[in-house]
C-alpha positions as CSV (number, residue, x, y, z in Angstrom):
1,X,223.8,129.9,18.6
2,X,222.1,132.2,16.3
3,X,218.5,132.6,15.4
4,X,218.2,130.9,12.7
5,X,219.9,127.6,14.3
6,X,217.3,127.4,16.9
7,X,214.9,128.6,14.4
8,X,216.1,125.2,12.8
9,X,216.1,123.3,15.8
10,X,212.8,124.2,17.0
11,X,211.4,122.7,13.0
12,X,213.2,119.6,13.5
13,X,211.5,119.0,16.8
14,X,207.9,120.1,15.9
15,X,208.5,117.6,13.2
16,X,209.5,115.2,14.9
17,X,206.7,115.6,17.6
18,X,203.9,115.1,14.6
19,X,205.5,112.2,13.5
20,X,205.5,110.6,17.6
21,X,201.8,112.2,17.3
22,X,200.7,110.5,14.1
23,X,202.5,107.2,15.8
24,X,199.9,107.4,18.6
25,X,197.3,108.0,17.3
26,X,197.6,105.3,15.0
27,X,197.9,102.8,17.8
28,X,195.0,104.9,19.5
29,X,192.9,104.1,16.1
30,X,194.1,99.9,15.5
31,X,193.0,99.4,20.0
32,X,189.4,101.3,19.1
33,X,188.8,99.4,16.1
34,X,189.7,96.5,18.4
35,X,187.1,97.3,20.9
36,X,184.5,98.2,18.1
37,X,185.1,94.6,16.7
38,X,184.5,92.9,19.7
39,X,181.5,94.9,21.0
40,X,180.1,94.2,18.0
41,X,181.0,90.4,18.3
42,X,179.5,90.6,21.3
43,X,176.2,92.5,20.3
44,X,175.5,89.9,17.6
45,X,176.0,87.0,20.0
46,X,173.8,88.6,22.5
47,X,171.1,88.9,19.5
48,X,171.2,85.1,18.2
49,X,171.3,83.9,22.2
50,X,168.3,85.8,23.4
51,X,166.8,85.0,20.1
52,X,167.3,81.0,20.0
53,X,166.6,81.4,23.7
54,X,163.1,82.8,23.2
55,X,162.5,80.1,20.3
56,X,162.6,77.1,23.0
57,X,159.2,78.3,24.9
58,X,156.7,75.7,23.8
59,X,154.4,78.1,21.7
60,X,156.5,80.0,20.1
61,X,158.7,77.3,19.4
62,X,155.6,75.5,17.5
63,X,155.1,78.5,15.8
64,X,158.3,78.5,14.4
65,X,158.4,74.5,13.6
66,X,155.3,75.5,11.6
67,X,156.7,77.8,10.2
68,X,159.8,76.4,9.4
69,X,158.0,73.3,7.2
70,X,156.2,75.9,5.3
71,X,152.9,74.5,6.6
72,X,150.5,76.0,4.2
73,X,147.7,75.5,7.2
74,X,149.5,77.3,9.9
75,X,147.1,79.1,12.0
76,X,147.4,82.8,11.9
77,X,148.7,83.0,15.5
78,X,151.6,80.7,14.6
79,X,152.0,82.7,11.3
80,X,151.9,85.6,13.2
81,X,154.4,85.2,15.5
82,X,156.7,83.3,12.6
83,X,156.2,86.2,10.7
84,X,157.8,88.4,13.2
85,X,160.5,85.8,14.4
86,X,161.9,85.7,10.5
87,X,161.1,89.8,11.0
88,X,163.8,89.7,13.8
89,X,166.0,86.8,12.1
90,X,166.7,89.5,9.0
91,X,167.0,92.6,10.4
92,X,169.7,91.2,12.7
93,X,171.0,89.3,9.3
94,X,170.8,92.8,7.2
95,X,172.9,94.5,10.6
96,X,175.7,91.7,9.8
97,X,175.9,92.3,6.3
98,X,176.0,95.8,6.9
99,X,178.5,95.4,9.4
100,X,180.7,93.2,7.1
101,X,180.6,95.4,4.1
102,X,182.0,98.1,6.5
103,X,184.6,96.1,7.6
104,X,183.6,96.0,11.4
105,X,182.8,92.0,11.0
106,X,186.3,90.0,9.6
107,X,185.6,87.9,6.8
108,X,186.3,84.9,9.0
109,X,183.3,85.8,11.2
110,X,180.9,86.9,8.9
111,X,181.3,83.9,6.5
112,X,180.5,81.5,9.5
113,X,177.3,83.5,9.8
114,X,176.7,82.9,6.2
115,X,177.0,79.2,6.5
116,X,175.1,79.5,9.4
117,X,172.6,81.3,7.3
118,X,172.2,79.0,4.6
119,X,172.1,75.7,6.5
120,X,169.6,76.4,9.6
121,X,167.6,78.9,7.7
122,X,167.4,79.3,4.4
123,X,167.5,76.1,3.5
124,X,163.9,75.7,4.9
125,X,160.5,76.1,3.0
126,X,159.2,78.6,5.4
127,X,162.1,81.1,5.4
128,X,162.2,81.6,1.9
129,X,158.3,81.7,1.7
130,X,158.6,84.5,4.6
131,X,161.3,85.8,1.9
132,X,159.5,86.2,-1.1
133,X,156.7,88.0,1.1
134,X,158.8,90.6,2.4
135,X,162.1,91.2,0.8
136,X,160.9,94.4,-0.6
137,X,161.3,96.4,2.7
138,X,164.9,95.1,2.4
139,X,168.0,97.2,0.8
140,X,168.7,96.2,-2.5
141,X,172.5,95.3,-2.0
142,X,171.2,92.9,1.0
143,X,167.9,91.6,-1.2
144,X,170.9,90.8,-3.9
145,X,172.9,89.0,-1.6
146,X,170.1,87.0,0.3
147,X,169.0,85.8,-3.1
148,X,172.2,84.7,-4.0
149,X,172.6,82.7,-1.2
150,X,169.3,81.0,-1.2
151,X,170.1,80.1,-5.1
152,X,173.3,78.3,-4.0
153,X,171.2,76.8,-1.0
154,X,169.4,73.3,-1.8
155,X,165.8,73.7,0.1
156,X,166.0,70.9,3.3
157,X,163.0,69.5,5.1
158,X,163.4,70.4,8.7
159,X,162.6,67.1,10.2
160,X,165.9,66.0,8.3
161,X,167.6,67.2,11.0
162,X,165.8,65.8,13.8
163,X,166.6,62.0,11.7
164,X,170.2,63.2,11.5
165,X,169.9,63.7,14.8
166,X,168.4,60.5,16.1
167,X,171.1,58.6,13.9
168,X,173.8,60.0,15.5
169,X,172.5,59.6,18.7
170,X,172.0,56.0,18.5
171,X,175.6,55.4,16.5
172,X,176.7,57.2,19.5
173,X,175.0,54.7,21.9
174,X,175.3,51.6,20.4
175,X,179.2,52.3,20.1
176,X,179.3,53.3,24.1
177,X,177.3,49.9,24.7
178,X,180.0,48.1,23.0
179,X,182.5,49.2,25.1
């Protein structure tokens, strides 16, 4: 075999070991973005629980009803602590946005956090109050988008839900009586 035919041979397998390489570490890329995805999943359910967890102790959970209506005589503790609830609410609503315009949140995922969004908050008189008061220290692209959304929101009195509620809860009982 001469020179040049191993020359040859040694090409064609340094070739051919960047292509296996390439092939790795494109599977090595599609299992990381994998594990970024769901770490991520996982970070923005851990937010919203310890969040809606916190919201269930008896103060601040009247701070946040008053909040929620709007109540134009909250008193400044309850403001205060609303104030930085809807602080927290954002900034984890901004890191989601973020997150889906990078493409680390699907579509899928991120557009059941917008409904989310626009039903249980910014439907409400006191998130888009809280809105107007601070959506300056926001980025523009998410100030854009959180205005759009509260634009194709109809504004909902909280204590609709608590009727909805009670409704369904006595449908639901008078039908189990009648079995």
């Amino acid at each position: 075999m001469s020179l040049d035919q191993i020359a040859n041979i040694a090409e064609i397998s340094a070739a051919a070991f960047v292509i296996v390489s390439l092939i790795y570490v494109g599977i090595q890329i599609r299992q990381n973005t994998r594990t970024v995805r769901g770490s991520t999943l996982q970070k923005n359910t851990d937010f919203w629980g310890t969040l809606f967890l916190r919201l269930v102790e008896p103060e601040v959970a009247r701070a946040y009803a008053a909040g929620l209506a709007g109540q134009p005589d909250i008193r400044p503790a309850h403001y205060t602590q609303f104030f930085f609830i809807c602080r927290a609410v954002f900034l984890g609503l901004e890191n989601q946005y973020y997150q889906f315009r990078q493409g680390i949140l699907d579509q899928e995922t991120y557009l059941g956090y917008e409904r989310s969004i626009q039903t249980q908050l910014l439907a409400f008189p006191g998130f888009r109050i809280w809105w107007q008061q601070s959506r300056a220290v926001f980025s523009p692209a998410f100030v854009a988008h959180v205005d759009s959304m509260i634009e194709r929101t109809p504004e909902a009195d909280p204590g609709a839900l608590l009727s909805e509620w009670s409704t369904l809860a006595q449908s639901r009982q008078s039908a189990a009586q009648q079995l």
